[in-house]
C-alpha positions as CSV (number, residue, x, y, z in Angstrom):
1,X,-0.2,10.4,-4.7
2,X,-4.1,10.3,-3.4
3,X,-4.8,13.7,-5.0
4,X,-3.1,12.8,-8.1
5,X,-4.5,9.5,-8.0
6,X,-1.2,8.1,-9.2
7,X,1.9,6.0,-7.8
8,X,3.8,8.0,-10.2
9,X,6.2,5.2,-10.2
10,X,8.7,3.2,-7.9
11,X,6.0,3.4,-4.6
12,X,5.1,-0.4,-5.5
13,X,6.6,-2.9,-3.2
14,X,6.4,-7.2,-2.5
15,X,4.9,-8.1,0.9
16,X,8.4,-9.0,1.8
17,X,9.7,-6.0,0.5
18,X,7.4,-4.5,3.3
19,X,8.2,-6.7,5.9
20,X,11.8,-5.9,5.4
21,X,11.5,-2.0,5.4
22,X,9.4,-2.0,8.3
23,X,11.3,-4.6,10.6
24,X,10.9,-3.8,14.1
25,X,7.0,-2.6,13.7
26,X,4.2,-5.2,14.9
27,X,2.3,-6.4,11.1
28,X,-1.3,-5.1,11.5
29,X,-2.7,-5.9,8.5
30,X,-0.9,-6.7,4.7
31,X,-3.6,-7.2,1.7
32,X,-4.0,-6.3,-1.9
33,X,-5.1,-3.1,-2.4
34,X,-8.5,-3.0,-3.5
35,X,-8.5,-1.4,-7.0
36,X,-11.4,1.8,-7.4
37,X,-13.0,3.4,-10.1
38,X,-11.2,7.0,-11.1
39,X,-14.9,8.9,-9.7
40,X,-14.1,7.3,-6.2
41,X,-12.6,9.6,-3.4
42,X,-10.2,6.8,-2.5
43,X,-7.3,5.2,-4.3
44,X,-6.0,1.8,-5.1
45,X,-4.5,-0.2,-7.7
46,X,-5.2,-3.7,-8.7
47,X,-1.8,-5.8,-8.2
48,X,-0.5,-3.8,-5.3
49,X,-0.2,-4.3,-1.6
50,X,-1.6,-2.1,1.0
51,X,-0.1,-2.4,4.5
52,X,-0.7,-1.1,8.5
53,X,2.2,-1.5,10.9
54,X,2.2,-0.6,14.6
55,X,5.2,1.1,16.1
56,X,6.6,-1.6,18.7
């Protein structure tokens, strides 16, 4: 998805939607994504959460 620059579809999910997949992992960090321009090297989408869970 980062080299196509696209979700594709379907990746998008709730910050409970998260939480629920990754039950059992220690919540780092949950934000919006930060949306980029297309010339950037990195990739977001405005509207979408972004997410960094530690393995308990």
């Amino acid at each position: 998805m980062y080299r196509s620059r696209s979700l594709m579809g379907g990746l998008g999910y709730t910050e409970e939607k998260l939480k629920e997949i990754f039950n059992g992992f220690t919540i780092m960090e949950i934000r919006k994504m930060k949306a980029v321009e297309e010339d950037e090297r990195l990739f977001g989408l405005p509207g979408f959460q972004t997410a960094l869970f530690r393995k308990a």
